[in-house]
N, C-alpha and C positions, 0 to 999 in steps of 0.2 A: 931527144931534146930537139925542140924546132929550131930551125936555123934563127939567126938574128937578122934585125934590118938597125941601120945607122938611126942614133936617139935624134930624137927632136932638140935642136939645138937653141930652143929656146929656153931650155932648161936644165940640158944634157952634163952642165959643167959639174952637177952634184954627184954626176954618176960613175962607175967605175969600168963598166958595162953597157954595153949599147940592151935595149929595150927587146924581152922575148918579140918574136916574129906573130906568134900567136896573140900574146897580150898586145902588140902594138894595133891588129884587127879588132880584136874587142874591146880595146878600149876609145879607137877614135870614132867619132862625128861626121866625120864630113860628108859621109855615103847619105845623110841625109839632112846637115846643118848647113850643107852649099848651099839653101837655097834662099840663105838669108843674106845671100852676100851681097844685095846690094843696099840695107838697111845698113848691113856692116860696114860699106863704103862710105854712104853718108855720114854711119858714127864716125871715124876715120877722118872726113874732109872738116869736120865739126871743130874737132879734138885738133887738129894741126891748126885751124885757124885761130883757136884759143891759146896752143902754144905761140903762134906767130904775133900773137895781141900779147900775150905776158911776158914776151922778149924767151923765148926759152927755144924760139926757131928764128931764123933767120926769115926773113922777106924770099930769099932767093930758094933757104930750103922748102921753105912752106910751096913756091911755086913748084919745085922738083917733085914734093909731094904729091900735089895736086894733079898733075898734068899725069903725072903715074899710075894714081888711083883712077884717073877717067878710063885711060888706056886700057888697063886692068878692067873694068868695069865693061868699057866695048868688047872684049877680045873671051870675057865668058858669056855675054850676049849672044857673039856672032859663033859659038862652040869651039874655039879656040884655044881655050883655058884647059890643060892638063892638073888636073886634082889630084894631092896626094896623100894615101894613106898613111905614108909617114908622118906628113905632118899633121896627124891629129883631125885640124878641124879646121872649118870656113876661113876663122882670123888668122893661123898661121901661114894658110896657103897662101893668102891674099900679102900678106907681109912678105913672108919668102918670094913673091914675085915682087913684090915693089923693089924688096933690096936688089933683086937680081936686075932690072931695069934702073935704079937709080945709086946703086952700089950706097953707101954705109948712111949717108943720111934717110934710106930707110927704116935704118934701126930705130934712130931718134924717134919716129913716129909712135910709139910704144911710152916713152916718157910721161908718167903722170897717169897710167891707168896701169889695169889689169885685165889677163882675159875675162877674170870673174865680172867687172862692171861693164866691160866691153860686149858678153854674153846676153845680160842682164837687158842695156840698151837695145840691141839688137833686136832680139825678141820683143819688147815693147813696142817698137818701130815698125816691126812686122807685123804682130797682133792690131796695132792701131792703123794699118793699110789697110786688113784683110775685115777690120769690123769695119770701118765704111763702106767698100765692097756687098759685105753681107747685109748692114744697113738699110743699102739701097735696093737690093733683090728681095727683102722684107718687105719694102716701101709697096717695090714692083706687087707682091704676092700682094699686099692689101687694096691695091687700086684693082686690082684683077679680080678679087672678092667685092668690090663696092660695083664692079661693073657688070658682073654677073648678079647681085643679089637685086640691082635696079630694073634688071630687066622681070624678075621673079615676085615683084614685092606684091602681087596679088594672088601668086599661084599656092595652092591650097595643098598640103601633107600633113600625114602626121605626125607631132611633137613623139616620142617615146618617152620612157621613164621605163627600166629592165626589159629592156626593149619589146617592151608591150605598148601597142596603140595606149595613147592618150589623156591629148586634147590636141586637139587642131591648131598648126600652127600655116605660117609660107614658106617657099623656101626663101623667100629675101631675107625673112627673119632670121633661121635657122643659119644662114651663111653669116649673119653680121653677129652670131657667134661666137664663129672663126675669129672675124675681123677683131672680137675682142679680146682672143687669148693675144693675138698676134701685137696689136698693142700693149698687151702685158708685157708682150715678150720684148719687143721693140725699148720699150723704159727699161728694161732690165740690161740690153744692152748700152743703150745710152750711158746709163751708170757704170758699166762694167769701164769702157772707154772714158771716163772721167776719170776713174782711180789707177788708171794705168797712166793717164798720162802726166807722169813724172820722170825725169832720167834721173838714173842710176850711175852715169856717167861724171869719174872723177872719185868715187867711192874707190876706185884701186882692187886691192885682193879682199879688203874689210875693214881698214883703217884711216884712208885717205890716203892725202898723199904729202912730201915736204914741198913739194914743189908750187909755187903758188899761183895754181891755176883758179880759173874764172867761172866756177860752176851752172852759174846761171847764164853766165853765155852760153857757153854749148846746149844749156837747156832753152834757152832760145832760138838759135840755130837749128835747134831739132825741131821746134812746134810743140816742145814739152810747155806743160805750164808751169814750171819751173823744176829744182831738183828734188832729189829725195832726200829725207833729213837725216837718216842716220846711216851711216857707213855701212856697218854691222847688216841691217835689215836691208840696203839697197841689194847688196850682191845674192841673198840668200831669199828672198820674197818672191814669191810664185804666186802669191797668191790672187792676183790678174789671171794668172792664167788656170785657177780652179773658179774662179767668177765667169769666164768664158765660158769653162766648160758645161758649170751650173747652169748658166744661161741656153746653151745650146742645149743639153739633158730637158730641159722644160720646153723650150723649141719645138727638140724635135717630139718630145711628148705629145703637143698639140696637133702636130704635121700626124705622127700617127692616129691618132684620136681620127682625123679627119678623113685620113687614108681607110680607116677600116669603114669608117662611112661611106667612103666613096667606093669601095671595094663590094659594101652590101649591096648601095644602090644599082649599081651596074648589074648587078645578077639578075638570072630569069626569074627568080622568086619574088623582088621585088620591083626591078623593071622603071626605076625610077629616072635612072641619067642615063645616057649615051657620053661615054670617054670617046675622044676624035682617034682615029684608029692609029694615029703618028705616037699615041700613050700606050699603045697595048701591044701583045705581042699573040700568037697565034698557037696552037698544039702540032707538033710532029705527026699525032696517031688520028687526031679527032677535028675533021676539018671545019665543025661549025662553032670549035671555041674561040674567045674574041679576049683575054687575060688581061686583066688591071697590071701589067706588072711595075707600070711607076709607084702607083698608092702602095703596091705589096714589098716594094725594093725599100722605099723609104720607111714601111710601116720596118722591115728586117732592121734598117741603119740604126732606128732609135737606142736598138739592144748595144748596137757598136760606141754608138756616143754614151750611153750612159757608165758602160766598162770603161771607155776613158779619163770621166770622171773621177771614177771610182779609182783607177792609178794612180793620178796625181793626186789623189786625197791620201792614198797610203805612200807615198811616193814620199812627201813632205811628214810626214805623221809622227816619225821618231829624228827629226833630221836635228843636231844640236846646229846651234850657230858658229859659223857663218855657213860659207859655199862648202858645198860636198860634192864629190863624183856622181852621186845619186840624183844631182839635178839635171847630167848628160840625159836620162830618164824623160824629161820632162817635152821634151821639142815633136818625138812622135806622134805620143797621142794627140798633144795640141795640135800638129801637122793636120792629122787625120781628119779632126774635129772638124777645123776647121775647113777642109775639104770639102768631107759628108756633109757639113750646115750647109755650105756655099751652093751645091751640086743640085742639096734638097729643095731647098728653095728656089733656084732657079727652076727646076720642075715642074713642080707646082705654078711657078709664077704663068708660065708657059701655059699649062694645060687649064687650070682652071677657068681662066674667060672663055675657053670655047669647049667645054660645058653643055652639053643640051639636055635639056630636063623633059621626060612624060609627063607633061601633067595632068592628063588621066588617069593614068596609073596613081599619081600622088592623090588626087581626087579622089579615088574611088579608095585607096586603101584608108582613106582617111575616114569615107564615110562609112568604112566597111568594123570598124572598128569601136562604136559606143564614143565617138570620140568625142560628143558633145553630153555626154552624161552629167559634167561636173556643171555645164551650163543649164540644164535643168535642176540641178540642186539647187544653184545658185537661185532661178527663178521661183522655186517655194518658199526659199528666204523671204524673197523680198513680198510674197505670200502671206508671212508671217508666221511661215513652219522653223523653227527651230533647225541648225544646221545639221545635228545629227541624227533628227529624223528624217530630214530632208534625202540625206544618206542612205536611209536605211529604204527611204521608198523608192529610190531609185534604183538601189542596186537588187531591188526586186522587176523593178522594170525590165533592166538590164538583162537577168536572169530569164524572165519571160522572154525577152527579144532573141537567147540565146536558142529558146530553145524552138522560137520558131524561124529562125533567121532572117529575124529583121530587124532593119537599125531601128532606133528611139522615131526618127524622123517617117518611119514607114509606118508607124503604128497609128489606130485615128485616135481622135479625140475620146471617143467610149470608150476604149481600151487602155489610153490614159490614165481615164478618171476613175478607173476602177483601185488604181493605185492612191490617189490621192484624188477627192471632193476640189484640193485648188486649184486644179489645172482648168484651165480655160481655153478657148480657141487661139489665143495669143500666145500660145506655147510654143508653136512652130515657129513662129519669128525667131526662137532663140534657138532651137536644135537644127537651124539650118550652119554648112558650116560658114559660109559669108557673115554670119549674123556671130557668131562662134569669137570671130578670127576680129570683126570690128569691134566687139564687143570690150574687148580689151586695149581700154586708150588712152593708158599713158604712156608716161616714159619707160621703156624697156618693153613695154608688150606688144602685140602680136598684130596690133590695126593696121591695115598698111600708110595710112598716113603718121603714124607710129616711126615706121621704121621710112618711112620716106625721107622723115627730119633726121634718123639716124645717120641715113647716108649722106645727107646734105652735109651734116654737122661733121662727119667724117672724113669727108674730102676735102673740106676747110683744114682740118688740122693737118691733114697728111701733106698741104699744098703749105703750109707752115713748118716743116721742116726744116 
């Protein structure tokens, strides 16, 4: 039998028994919910100053509170703060030093909640710090993509589809892409940080509480937009923080997405970018490797974020209402997430404006590739060939070009017109890839005065944040 440690005396009075020594290890928090403690402070100076407003504290308690919890607040700052296992979790330790510093009108501070809404708080308060945070290193990643794709908006590569060459696109285009998952992603958090921000606080264990506290104050006091409406669902709702997760799972989807692009282009096979050598790391055995390992670390993370997900989705899945132990569950992975998101993005943000692009290499693999085939279809249309003949005469072209290895643009005009009577000398205007790449001019495609307005329009909104 494992020795015992003294119960937690915030609840100890039901027991008969001090707490196994083992189960008091597995089942507290604090080795990794201290680091909410100072969300938890705030909930805390909130919650006293609404008792102090509805008579249920004193003036002078509320000040003993107060001065307590700073103190408290400084002294885990400066590593000061001794944490205990016994007591569970973030809110007991903090409490057990308050009382030991302000002796019994500590306890009072507890009056009118529960840990369950006190938990609740907490982690909203926290999630809603960490998604501004992330936010703004989102923000950071899109000006770093609109500053690199300005400098690119005329440099020539080719578009894929199963990553077989084409149609010609730039890389300005190609990066304002990115910029547009990342806007996706950016609204989705947006929203995630609206529906979080309601307190919980005042909801108690699941019922409320008798005591007639001011809900909407502390939900003031906090920067909530006000409180949450049902008892029941305040303490037991998680589901902000499977919205984060959601949101980060697509995130970092897109970060990978991007990564394995940036991992292709760096190679000698395709030779497209140069990563600054502060992004990469080097081989033990092989001294002329030069290794993506940012793009490959975060392309690994996306697997970590989306298992987190995936937790808190089965985490919640069979939970009856209200609060259950099963939600102690829930603060890692979101930890985590929120880390890997924060970490990822910072990286990227970092790496991607100093970026150098071949564009030879993109040039040439572009013109190396049939890549303006579709743009000869397109000009027998306008011919008056039918599209799918148009099709079929090309992809004989194409065929030819293959087999003597040359693009569409190398071939002359008699050798053209053997394929089709409607080609004219004006056909090269269009198989050039300048001609290719402007030819496409509206909204969303590939002209660079296309994507010139893209970037304009996009720095507008990002500077409207």
């Amino acid at each position: 039998m494992s020795k015992t440690k003294e119960t937690n005396q915030s609840w100890g009075g039901r027991f008969s028994e001090p707490v196994d020594a083992f189960v008091a290890r597995f089942t507290a928090s604090v080795g990794f919910d201290q680091r909410l403690y100072r969300q938890d402070i705030r909930g805390s100076l909130a919650h006293a100053r609404m008792l102090a407003r509805t008579g249920i504290l004193s003036d002078r308690e509320l000040n003993s509170i107060v001065q307590g919890l700073i103190e408290i607040e400084k002294a885990i700052e400066d590593g000061d703060f001794v944490w205990s296992e016994a007591l569970e979790d973030v809110h007991m330790n903090i409490e057990a030093r308050l009382t030991d510093k302000i002796g019994i009108t500590g306890k009072k501070l507890h009056t009118g909640r529960s840990r369950n809404d006190q938990v609740a708080t907490d982690i909203r308060l926290w999630l809603r710090d960490e998604i501004d945070v992330i936010a703004d290193e989102l923000t950071r990643l899109q000006a770093g993509i609109l500053e690199l794709a300005e400098k690119h908006v005329d440099t020539i590569m080719p578009g894929f589809t199963h990553l077989q060459t084409a149609q010609p696109v730039t890389f300005g285009h190609h990066l304002m892409a990115w910029y547009e998952m990342l806007d996706r992603d950016f609204g989705r958090l947006a929203d995630c940080r609206k529906r979080l921000n309601r307190s919980p606080l005042g909801a108690a264990a699941l019922a409320g509480t008798t005591y007639p506290i001011d809900r909407h104050f502390t939900a003031g006091e906090l920067d909530f937009d006000g409180p949450t409406r049902n008892s029941l669902d305040s303490v037991s709702d998680r589901d902000f923080a499977i919205e984060f997760c959601a949101f980060a799972s697509v995130l970092m989807t897109h970060l990978s997405r991007a990564s394995e692009e940036l991992i292709l282009w760096a190679s000698a096979q395709f030779n497209f970018i140069d990563l600054p050598d502060r992004f990469c790391t080097g081989s033990s055995i092989m001294p002329q490797k030069k290794n993506p390992d940012v793009p490959e670390l975060v392309r690994g993370k996306t697997g970590r974020v989306n298992g987190h997900l995936i937790a808190l989705l089965t985490l919640m899945k069979s939970q009856p209402l209200a609060y259950n132990k099963d939600n102690q569950e829930d603060k890692e992975p979101l930890f985590d997430t929120v880390d890997t998101v924060r970490d990822s993005l910072r990286a990227f943000a970092d790496m991607i404006p100093a970026i150098q692009a071949n564009k030879a290499a993109m040039r040439e693999a572009a013109r190396r590739g049939f890549s303006t085939a579709t743009d000869l279809a397109d000009y027998l249309v306008r011919r008056g060939l039918p599209f799918r003949d148009a099709h079929e005469v090309v992809g004989s072209a194409v065929a030819f070009g293959v087999k003597q290895q040359r693009d569409l643009a190398e071939m002359s005009l008699d050798e053209l017109q053997t394929f089709s009577p409607q080609i004219e000398a004006d056909v090269f205007e269009v198989l050039t890839l300048e001609g290719s790449v402007a030819a496409r001019n509206h909204i969303g495609g590939t002209a660079p005065e296309q994507v010139r307005t893209a970037i304009t329009e996009a720095r507008e909104h990002l500077s409207g944040r």
